[in-house]
C-alpha positions as CSV (number, residue, x, y, z in Angstrom):
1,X,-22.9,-57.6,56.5
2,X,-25.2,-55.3,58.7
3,X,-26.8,-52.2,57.8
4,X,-27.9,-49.9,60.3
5,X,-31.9,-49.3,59.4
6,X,-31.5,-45.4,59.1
7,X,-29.1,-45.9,56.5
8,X,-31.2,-48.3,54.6
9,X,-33.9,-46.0,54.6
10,X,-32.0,-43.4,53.3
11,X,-30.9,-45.4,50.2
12,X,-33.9,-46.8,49.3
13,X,-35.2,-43.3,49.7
14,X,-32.7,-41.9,47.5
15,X,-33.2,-44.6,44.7
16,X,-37.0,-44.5,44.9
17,X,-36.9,-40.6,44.4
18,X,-34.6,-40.9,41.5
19,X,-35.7,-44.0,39.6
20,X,-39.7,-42.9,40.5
21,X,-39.7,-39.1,40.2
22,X,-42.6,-38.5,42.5
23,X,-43.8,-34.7,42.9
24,X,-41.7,-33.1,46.0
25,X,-45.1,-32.4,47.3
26,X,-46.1,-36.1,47.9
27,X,-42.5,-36.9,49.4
28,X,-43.1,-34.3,51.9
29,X,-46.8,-35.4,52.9
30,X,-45.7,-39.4,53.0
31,X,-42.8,-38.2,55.6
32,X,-44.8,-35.7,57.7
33,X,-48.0,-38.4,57.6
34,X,-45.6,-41.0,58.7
35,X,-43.9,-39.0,61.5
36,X,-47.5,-38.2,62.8
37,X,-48.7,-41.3,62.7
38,X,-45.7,-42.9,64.6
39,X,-46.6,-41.0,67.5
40,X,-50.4,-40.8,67.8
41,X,-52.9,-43.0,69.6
42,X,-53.8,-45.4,66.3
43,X,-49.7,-46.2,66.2
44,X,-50.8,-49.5,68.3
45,X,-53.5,-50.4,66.1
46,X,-51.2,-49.7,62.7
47,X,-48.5,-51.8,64.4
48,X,-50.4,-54.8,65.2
49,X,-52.3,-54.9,61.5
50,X,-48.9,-54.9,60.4
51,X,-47.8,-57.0,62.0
């Protein structure tokens, strides 16, 4: 069976906020900061440490 990613992300992200019950506040940085990040100049250098 495959997923598509999006959708993955979205359950996770759904079970993470229920089960975890971070502050709305740090759900909203972690998004923003990761949206930025995904389209700066240190996204190369992220993905290859990842990597």
């Amino acid at each position: 069976m495959q997923v598509p990613l999006w959708l993955a992300l979205i359950i996770v992200g759904y079970l993470g906020v229920k089960l975890i019950r971070p502050p709305a506040w740090l759900v909203a940085v972690l998004l923003l900061g990761g949206f930025l990040l995904a389209d700066s100049v240190l996204a190369p250098a992220i993905d290859s440490f990842l990597k």
